[in-house]
C-alpha positions as CSV (number, residue, x, y, z in Angstrom):
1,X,-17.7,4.0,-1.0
2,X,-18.7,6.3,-4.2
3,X,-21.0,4.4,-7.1
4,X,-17.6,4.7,-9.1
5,X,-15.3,2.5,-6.8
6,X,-18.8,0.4,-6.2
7,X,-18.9,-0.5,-10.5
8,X,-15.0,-0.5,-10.7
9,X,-14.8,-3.3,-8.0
10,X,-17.7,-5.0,-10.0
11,X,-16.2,-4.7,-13.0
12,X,-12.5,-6.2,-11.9
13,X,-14.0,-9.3,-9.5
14,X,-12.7,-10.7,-6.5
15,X,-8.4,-11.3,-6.4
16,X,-9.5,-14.6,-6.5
17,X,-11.1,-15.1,-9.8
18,X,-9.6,-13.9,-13.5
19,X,-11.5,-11.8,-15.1
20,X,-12.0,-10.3,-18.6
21,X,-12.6,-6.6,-18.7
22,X,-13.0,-4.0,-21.0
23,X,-10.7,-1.1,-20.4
24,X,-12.6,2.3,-20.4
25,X,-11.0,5.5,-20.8
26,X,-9.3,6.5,-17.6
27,X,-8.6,3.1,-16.6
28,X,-4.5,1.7,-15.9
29,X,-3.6,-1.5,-15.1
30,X,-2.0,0.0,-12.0
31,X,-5.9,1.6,-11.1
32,X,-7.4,-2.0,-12.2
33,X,-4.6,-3.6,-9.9
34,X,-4.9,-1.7,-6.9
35,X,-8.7,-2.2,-6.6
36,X,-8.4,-5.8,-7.4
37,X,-5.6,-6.9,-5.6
38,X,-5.7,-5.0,-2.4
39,X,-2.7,-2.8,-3.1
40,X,-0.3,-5.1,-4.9
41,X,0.1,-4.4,-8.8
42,X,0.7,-7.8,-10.5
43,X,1.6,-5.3,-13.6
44,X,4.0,-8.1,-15.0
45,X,1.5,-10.8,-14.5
46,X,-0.8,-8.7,-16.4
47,X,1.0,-8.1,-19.1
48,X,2.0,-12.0,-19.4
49,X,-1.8,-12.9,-19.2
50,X,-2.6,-10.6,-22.4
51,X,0.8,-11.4,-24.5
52,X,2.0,-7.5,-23.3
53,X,5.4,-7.2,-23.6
54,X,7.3,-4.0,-22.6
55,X,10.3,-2.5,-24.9
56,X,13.5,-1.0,-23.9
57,X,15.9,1.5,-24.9
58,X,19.0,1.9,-23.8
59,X,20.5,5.8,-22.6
60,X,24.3,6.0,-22.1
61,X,24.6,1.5,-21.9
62,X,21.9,1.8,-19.5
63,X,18.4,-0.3,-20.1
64,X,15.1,1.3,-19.5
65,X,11.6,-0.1,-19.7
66,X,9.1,1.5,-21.8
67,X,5.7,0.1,-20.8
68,X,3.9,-1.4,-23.6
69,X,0.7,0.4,-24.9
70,X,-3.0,-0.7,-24.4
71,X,-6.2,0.5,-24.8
72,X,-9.4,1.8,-24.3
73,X,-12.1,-0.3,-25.7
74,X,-10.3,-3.4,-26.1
75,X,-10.8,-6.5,-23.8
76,X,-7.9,-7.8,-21.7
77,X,-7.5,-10.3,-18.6
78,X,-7.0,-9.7,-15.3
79,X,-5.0,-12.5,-13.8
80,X,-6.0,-15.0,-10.4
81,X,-4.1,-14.1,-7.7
82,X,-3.5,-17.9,-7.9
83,X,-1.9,-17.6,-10.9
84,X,0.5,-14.2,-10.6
85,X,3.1,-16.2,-9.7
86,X,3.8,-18.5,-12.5
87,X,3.1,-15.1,-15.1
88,X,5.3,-12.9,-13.2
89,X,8.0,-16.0,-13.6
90,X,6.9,-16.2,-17.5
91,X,7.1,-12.2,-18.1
92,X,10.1,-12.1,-17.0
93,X,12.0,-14.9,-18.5
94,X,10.8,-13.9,-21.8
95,X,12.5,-10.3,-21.2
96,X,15.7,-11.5,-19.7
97,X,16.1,-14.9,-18.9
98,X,19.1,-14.5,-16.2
99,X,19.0,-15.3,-12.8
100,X,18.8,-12.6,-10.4
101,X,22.2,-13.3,-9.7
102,X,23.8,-13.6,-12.7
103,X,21.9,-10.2,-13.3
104,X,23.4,-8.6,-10.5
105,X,26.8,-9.7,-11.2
106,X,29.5,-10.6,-8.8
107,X,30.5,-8.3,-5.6
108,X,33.8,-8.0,-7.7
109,X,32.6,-6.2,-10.3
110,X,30.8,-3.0,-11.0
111,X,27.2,-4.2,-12.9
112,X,24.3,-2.1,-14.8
113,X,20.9,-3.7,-13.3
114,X,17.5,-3.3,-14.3
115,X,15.4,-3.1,-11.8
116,X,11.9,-4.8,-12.2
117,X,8.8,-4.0,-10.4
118,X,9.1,-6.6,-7.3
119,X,12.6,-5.6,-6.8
120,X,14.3,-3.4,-4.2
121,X,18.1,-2.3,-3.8
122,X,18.3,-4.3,-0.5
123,X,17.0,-7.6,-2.0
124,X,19.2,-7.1,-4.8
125,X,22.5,-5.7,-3.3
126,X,22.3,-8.5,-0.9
127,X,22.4,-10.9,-3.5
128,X,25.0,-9.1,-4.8
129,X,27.4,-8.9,-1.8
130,X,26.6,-12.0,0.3
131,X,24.3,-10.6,2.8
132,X,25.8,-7.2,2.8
133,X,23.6,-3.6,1.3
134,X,25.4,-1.0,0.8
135,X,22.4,1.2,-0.2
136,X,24.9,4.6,0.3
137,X,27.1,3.6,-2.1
138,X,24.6,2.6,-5.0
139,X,22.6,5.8,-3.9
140,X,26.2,8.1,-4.8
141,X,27.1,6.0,-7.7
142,X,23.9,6.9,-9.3
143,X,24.2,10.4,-8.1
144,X,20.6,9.5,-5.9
145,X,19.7,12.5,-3.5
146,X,17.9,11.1,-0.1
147,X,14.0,12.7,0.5
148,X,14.3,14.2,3.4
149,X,11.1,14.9,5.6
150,X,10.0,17.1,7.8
151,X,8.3,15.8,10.4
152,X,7.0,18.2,13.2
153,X,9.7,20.3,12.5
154,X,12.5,17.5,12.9
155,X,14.2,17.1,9.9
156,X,14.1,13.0,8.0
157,X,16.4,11.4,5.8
158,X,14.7,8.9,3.9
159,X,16.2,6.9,1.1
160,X,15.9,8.0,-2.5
161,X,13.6,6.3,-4.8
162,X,14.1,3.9,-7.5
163,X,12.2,4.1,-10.6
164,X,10.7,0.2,-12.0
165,X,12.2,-0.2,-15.3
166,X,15.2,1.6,-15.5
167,X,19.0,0.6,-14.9
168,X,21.2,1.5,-12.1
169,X,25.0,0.4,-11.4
170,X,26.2,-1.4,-8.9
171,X,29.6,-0.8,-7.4
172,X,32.4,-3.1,-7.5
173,X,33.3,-4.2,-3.6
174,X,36.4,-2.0,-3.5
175,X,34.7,0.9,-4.5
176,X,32.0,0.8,-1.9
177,X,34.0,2.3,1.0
178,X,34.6,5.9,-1.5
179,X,31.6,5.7,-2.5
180,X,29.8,5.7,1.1
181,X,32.1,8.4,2.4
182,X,30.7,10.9,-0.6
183,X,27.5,10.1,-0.3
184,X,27.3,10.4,3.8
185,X,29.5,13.9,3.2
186,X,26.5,14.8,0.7
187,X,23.3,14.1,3.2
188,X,24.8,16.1,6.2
């Protein structure tokens, strides 16, 4: 472990406690997160902890998160892990205040959502459609290419990624069929 990693552990305290650190040029709450945390990134707890709230703007009816600024210099709060729960809750109600399922809308109808950070297209689209994900079909609605891999010369399809923060649509039910068809004639 380098000296760096050795002060920047030091400096962020155990998961278990909150701490109050001065941010020093170079440092993110993402970099402050990982080292803290183990690999998760609270970033909405954070923000709730130190009144942070991010904007949006919305491109063509579709919301995006801009993160809010901090900086350098100034003193903020790293959150317990205890208490990332109830500030992820509080973050987010105070930016949209809407179930995740009134968010998603119902299978019926096609729906804008904006993704948060914890959020995945699976958890969401079974929401959505009772159990059902029809990833392929949000991927070609939102004209998402899959990453494909290769892997010892053997060629991967992986899903395409999702970007925190921004809006995607989610298909009506009757247009999920189409849109699977396009998206599978696409990858092949």
């Amino acid at each position: 472990m380098t000296a760096e990693t050795v002060e920047l552990r030091n400096r962020v305290g155990s998961a278990e406690q909150t701490t109050k650190i001065v941010l020093q040029k170079g440092d993110t709450f993402w970099l402050l997160a990982e080292v803290k945390y183990g690999g998760i990134h609270p970033i909405d707890a954070i923000y709730a902890v130190n009144n942070l709230l991010p904007s949006y703007e919305n491109k063509d009816g579709m919301q995006h998160l801009i993160d809010p600024i901090y900086y350098a210099g100034i003193e903020y709060t790293l959150p317990s892990i205890q208490d990332v729960p109830k500030l992820k809750t509080d973050f987010w109600t105070k930016f949209d205040a809407r179930s995740t399922k009134e968010r998603v809308g119902e299978a019926n109808q096609r729906t804008a959502v904006c993704i948060r950070w914890d959020e995945n297209f699976s958890d969401l689209s079974a929401i959505k459609y009772n159990g059902r994900q029809p990833l392929k079909a949000i991927f070609a609605l939102n004209a998402m290419s899959p990453r494909v891999l290769l892997v010892e010369g053997v060629k991967q399809i992986l899903e395409p990624i999702c970007q925190a923060g921004c809006s995607y649509v989610f298909p009506a039910e009757d247009e999920i069929a189409e849109l699977e068809r396009d998206y599978e004639s696409r990858i092949k």
